[in-house]
C-alpha positions as CSV (number, residue, x, y, z in Angstrom):
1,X,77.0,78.4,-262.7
2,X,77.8,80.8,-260.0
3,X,79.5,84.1,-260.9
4,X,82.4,83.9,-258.5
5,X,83.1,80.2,-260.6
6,X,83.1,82.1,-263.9
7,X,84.9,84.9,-262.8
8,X,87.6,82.9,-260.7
9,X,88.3,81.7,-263.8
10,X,88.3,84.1,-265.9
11,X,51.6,104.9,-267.5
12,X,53.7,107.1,-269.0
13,X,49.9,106.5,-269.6
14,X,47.4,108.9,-268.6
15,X,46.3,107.8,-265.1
16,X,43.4,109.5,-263.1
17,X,43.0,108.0,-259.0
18,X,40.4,109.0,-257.3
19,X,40.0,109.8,-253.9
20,X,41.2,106.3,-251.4
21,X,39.7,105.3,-248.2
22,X,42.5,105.3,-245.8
23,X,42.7,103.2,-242.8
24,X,42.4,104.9,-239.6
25,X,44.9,104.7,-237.1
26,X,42.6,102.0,-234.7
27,X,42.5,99.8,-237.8
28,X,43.0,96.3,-237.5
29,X,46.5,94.7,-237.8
30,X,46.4,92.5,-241.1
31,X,49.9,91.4,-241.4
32,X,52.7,91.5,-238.4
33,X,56.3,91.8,-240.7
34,X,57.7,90.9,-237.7
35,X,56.2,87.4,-237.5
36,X,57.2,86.1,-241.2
37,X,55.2,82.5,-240.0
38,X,52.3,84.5,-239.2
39,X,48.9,83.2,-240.6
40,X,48.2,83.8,-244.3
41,X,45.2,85.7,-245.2
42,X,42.3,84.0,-247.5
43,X,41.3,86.4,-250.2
44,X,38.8,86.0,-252.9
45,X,39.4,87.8,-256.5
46,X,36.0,87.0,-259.0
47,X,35.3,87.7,-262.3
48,X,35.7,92.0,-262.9
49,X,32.6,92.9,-263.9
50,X,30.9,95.9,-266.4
51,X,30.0,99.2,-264.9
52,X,27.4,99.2,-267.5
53,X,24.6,97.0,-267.4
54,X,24.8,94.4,-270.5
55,X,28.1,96.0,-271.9
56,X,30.3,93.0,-273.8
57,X,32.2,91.6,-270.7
58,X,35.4,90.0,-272.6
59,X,37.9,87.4,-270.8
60,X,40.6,89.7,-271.4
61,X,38.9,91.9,-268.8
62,X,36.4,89.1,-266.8
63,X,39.0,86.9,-266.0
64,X,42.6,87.6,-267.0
65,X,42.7,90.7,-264.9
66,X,41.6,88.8,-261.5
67,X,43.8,86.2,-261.9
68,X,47.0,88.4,-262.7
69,X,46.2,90.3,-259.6
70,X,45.5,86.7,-257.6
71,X,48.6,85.2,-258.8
72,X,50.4,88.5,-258.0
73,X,49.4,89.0,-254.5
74,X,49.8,84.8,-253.8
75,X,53.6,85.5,-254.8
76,X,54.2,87.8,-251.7
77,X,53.7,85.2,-249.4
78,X,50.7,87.2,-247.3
79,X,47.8,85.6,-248.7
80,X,46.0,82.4,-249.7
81,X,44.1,83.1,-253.3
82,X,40.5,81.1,-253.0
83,X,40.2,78.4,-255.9
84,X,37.0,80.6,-257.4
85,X,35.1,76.8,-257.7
86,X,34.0,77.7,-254.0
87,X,32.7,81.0,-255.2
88,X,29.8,79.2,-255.5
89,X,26.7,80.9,-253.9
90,X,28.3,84.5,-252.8
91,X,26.8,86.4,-255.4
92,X,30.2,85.8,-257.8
93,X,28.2,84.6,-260.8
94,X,24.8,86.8,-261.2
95,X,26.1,89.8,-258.7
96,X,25.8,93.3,-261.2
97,X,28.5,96.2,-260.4
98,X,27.4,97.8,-257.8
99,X,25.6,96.0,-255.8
100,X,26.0,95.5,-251.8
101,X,28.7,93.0,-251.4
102,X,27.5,89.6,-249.8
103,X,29.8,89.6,-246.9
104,X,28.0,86.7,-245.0
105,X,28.4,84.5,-248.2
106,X,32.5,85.4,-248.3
107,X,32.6,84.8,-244.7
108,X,30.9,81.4,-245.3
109,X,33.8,79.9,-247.5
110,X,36.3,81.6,-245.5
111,X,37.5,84.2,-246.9
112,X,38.8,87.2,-244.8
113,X,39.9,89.6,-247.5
114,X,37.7,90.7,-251.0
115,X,38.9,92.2,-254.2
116,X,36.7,93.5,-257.1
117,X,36.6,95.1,-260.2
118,X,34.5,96.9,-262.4
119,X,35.4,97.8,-265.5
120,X,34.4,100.0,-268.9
121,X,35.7,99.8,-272.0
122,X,35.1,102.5,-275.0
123,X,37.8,101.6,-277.9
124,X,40.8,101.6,-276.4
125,X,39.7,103.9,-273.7
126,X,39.7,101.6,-269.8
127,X,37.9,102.7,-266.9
128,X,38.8,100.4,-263.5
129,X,37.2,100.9,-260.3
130,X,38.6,98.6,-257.7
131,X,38.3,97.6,-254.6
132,X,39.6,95.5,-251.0
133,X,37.4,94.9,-248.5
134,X,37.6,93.3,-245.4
135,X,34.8,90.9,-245.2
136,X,35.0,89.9,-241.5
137,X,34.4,93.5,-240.7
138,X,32.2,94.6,-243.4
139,X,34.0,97.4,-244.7
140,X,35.8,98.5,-247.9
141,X,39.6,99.1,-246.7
142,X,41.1,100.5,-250.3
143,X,39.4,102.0,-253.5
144,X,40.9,103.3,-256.0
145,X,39.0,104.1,-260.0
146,X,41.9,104.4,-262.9
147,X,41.1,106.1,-266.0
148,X,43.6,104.6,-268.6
149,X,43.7,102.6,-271.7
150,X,43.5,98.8,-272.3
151,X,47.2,98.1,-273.4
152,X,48.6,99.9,-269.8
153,X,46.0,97.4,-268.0
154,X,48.8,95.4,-266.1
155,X,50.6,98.3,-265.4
156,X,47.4,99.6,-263.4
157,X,47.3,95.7,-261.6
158,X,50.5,96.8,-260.4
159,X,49.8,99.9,-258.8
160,X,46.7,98.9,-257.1
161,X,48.9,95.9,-255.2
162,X,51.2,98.3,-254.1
163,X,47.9,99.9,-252.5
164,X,46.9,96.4,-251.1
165,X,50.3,95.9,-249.4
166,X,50.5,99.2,-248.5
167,X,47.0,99.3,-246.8
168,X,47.8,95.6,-245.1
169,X,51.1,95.4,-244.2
170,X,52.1,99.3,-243.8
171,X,55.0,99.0,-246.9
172,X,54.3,99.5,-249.9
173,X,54.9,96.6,-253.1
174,X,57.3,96.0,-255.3
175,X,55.2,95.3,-258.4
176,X,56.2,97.2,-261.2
177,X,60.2,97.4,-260.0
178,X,62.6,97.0,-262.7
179,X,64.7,93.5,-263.1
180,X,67.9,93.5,-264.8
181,X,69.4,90.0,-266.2
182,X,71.3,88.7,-268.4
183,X,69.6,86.5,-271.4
184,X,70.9,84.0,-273.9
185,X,69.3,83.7,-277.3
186,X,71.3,83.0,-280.6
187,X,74.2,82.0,-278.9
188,X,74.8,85.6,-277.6
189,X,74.2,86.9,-273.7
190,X,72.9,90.7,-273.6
191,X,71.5,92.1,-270.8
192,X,67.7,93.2,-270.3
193,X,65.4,94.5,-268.2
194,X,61.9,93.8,-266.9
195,X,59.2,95.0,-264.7
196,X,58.1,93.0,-262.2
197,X,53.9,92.2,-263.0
198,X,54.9,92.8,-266.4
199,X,55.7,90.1,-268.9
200,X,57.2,92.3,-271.3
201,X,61.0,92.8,-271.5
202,X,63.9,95.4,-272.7
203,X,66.8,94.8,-274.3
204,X,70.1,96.7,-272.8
205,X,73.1,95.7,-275.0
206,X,73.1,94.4,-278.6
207,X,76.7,93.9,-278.3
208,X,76.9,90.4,-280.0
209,X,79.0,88.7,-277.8
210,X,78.8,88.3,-273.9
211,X,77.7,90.4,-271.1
212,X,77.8,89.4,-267.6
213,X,77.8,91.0,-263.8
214,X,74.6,93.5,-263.8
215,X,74.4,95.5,-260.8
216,X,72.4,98.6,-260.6
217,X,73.0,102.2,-259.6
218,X,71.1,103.1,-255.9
219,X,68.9,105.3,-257.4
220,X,68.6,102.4,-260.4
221,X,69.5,104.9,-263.4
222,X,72.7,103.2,-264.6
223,X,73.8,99.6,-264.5
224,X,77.4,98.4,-264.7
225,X,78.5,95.2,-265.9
226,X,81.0,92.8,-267.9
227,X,81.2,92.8,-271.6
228,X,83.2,90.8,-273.7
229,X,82.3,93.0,-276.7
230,X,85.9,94.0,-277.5
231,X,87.3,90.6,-277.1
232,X,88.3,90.6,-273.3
233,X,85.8,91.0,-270.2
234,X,85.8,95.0,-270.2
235,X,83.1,97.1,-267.0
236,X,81.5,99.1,-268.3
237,X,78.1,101.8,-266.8
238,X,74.9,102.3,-268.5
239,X,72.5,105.1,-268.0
240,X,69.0,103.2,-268.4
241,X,67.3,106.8,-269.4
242,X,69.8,107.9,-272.6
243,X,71.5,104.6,-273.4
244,X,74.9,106.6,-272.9
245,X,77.4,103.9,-272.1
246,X,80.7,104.4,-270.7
247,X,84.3,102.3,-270.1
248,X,85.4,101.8,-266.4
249,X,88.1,99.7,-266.7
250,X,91.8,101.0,-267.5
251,X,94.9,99.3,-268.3
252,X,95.3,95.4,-268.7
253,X,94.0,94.6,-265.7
254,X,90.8,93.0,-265.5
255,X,88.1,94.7,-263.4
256,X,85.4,91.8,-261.9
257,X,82.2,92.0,-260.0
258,X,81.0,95.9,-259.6
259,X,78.9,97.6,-256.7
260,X,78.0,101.1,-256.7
261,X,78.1,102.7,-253.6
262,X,75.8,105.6,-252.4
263,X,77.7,108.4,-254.2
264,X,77.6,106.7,-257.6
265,X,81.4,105.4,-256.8
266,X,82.3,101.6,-257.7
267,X,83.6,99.0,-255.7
268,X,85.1,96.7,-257.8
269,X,87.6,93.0,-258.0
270,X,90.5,93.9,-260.1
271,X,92.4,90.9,-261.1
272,X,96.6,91.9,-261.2
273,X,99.8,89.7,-261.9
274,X,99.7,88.9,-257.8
275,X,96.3,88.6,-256.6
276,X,92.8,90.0,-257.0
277,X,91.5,92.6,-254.4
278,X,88.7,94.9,-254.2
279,X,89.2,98.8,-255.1
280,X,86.9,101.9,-254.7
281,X,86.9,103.4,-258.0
282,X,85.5,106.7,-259.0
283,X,82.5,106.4,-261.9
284,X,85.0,107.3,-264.6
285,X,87.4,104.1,-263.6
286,X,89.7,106.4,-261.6
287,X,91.3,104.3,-258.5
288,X,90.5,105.8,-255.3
289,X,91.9,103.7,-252.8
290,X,92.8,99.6,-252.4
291,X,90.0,98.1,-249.7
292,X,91.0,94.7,-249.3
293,X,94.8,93.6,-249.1
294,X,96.2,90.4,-249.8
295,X,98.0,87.9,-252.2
296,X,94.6,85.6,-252.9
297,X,91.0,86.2,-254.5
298,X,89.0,88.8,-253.1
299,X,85.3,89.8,-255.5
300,X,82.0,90.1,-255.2
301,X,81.2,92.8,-252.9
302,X,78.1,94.3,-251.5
303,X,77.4,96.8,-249.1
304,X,75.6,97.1,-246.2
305,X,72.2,99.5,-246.0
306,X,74.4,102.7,-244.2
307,X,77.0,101.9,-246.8
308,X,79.9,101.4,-244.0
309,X,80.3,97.9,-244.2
310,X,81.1,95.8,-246.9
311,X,80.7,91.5,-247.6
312,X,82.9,89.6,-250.2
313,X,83.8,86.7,-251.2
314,X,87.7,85.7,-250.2
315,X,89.8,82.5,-250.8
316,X,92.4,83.7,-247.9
317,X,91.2,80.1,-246.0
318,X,91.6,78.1,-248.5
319,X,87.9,77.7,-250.2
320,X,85.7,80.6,-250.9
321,X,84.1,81.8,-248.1
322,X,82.0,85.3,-246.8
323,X,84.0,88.0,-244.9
324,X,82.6,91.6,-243.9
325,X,84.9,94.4,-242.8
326,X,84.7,97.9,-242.7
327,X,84.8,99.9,-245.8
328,X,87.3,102.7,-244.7
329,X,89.3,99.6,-243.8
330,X,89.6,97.6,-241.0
331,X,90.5,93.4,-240.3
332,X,88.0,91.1,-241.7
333,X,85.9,89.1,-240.2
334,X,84.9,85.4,-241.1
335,X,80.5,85.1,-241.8
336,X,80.3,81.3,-243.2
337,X,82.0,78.1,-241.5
338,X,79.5,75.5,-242.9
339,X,80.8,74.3,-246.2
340,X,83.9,75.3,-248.1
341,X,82.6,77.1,-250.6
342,X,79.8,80.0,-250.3
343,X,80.0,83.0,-252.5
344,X,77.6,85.6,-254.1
345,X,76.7,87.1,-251.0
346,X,73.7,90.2,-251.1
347,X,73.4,92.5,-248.4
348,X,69.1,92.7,-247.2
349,X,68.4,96.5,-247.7
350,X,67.2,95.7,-244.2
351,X,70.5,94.9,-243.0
352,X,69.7,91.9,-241.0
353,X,70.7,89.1,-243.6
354,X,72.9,88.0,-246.2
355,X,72.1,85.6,-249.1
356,X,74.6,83.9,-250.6
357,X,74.7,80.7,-252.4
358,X,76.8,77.7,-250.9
359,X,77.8,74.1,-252.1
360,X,77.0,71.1,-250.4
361,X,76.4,67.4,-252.5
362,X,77.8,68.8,-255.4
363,X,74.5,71.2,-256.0
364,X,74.3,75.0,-255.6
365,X,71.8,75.7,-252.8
366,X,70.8,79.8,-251.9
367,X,70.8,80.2,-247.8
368,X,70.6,83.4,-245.6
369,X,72.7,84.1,-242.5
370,X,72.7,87.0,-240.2
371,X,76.5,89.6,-240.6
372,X,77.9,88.0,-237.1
373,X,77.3,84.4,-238.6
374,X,74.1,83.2,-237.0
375,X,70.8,81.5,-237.5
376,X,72.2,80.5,-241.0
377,X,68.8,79.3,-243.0
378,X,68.6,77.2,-246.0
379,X,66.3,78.8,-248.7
380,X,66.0,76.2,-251.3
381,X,66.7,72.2,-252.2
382,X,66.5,69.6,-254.7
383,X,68.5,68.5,-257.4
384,X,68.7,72.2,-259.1
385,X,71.4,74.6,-259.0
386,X,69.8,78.0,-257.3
387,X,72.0,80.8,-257.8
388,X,72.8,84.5,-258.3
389,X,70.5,85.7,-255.4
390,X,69.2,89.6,-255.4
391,X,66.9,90.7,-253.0
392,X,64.0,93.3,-253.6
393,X,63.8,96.8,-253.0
394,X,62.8,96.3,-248.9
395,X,64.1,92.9,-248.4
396,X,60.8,91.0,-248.6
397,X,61.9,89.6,-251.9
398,X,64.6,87.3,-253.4
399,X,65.2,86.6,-257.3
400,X,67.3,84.1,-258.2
401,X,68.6,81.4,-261.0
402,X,67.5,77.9,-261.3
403,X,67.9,74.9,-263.6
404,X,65.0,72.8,-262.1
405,X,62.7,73.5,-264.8
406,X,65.6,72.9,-267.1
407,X,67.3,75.6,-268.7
408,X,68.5,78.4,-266.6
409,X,65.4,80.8,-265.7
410,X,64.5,83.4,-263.5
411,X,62.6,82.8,-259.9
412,X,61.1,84.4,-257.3
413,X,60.2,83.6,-253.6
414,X,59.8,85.3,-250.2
415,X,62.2,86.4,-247.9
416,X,62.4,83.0,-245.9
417,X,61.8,80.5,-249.3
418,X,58.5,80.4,-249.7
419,X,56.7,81.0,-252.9
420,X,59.2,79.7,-255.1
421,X,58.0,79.9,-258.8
422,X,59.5,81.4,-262.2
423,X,58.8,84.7,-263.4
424,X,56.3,85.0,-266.3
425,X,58.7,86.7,-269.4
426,X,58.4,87.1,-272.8
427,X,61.6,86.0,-273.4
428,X,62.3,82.3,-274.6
429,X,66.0,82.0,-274.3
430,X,68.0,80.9,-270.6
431,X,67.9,83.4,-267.8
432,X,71.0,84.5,-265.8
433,X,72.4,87.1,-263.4
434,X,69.3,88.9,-261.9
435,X,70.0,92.4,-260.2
436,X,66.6,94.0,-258.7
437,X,66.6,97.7,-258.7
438,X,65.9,99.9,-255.8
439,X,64.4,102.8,-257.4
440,X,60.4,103.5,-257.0
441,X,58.3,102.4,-259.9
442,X,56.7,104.6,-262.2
């Protein structure tokens, strides 16, 4: 269920990089970010192999490391991952560490990008040398050698992506970004957090009750959101680094759908006896001014990148539709005029789009639209209810809610719908509310 429905109605590890081969400036253009249709590139991930001659070579290392970084590098939307059943004959199954890379026997099969790994393992003690290589030209693009330990494994995946991306497409990755949503086990909805490339996840709250509405800070060290803790939907800020949590809301009124702005202020809905309007709020709950005037609903609002303009979510037509205005005030100006009701809008931190969710046949369906109301684009379909949109730190990225697996879990796909498939979590219970944060990883 959408939020503006509910709330209309109510290596810290030790880490060693070597030196990197950086691309010089006459390098070849891998991926135009301009041209989101562009070709996708075939890459081949094998086995990892030993550094050592005969050293024990377990699957943990052999194969579940290439296939987290295939599956990782598929989900951007760049690439095509080669089934490895047409590795066949390129050296893959006899190859040592070490040796020249067959590049004619790649190019055969059609692959235009390699990654490898070697690997050493002493206790708990990892060594990783990796490696990209551009097979059409014969050359090794990125290599990087960790020195870490086998339980921060992942955690090193993650950083050598960011290099791949970074080496390809001039920006660097978003694997290892934190995810905030809200998850329901027991009856209860608490809040948590995740990495993304990292199964593992954080619990927030242990309030015991419900907790809705996560939005994080922009420099993604506090979160605010809705708790029902005390009885009634209270906003309340986090800081993610001491655990320090502080009330915003004052008075009877109820304080909906929170956005920090780029001086750690809050924009915020607060529901009163006539009408609900959005306020700029200081990060203590203090009232600065009154945004948005009017005797109807007026939540959910985001901002744009420069932090001067702001969508919501009005009922001032009639149905719930997107507006943008100024922040410092201004009129209003109607975005959406398919549909009568579209809500949850996100602002692209590359400020050409909006996502928001719309309506249409009964089912929730997420679409993005340009701020002057053009090219509107439809994201996802089916049966399912796709909600709660967030995009990634660069705007290459959306998270989102579906049902279409059943209960309510967490997805991913690219900027313009493709890649569509649920995040890997260990967590068992539904899925709500994600809010991607735009701080760096670590």
């Amino acid at each position: 269920m959408p939020r503006f429905r509910t709330l209309f109605f109510l290596l810290a590890a030790c880490i060693s990089l070597a030196a990197a081969w950086p691309i010089p400036a006459s390098a070849r253009v891998y991926v135009d970010l301009n041209q989101p249709a562009a070709r996708k590139m075939p890459m081949a991930v094998p086995d990892f192999k030993p550094l050592d001659s005969g050293a024990p070579a377990p699957d943990t290392l052999t194969k579940d490391l290439p296939r987290f970084l295939g599956d990782g590098l598929d989900m951007t939307g760049f690439f095509i991952i080669l089934d490895p059943r047409t590795f066949l004959g390129t050296g893959q199954g006899g190859q040592e560490s070490g040796a020249p890379v067959r590049f004619k026997e790649w190019l055969a099969i059609g692959c235009d990008l390699l990654v490898t790994g070697d690997f050493r393992l002493s206790g708990n003690d990892l060594v990783l040398e990796l490696r990209l290589y551009d097979v059409f030209e014969q050359r090794q693009v990125v290599g990087k050698r960790y020195t870490t330990n086998f339980d921060d494994r992942f955690n090193v995946l993650n950083r050598f992506m960011n290099e791949i991306l970074l080496a390809l497409t001039g920006e660097r990755g978003v694997f290892g970004t934190t995810i905030a949503f809200v998850g329901k086990t027991n009856g209860y909805k608490e809040l948590y957090t995740m990495q993304l490339g990292q199964p593992g996840v954080r619990q927030v709250t242990k309030s015991r009750s419900t907790t809705l509405s996560p939005v994080f800070s922009r420099r993604g060290d506090e979160l605010a959101y809705l708790s029902y803790k005390t009885g009634r939907p209270n906003l309340y800020v986090q800081g993610l680094s001491d655990g320090v949590e502080r009330r915003i809301s004052i008075g009877p009124d109820l304080y909906l759908s929170p956005c920090f702005t780029a001086a750690g202020q809050l924009l915020v809905a607060i529901s009163q006896s006539s009408a609900t309007n959005i306020h700029l709020v200081d990060r203590y709950g203090k009232e600065k001014r009154q945004v948005t005037q009017g005797y109807g609903i007026s939540l959910s609002p985001t901002l744009s990148p420069d932090g001067k303009r702001m969508a919501y979510v009005s009922d001032q037509a009639g149905h719930p539709q997107i507006y943008i205005m100024p922040v410092e005030g201004g009129e209003p100006r109607r975005v959406t005029f398919e549909g009568n009701y579209n809500t949850e809008p996100q602002w692209s931190p590359r400020g050409d789009r909006l996502v928001y969710v719309g309506k249409d046949n009964g089912k929730f369906i997420i679409y993005t639209i340009k701020p002057d109301g053009t090219d509107r684009q439809q994201l996802t379909s089916g049966d399912a209810d796709d909600t709660s949109p967030a995009w990634s730190p660069g705007g290459r990225m959306i998270v989102f809610t579906s049902n279409r697996l059943g209960p309510s879990r967490l997805f991913t796909m690219t900027a313009n719908g493709d890649r569509q498939r649920p995040l890997t979590l260990d967590f068992k219970g539904e899925q709500f509310d994600p809010a991607w944060s735009a701080a760096e990883p670590d």
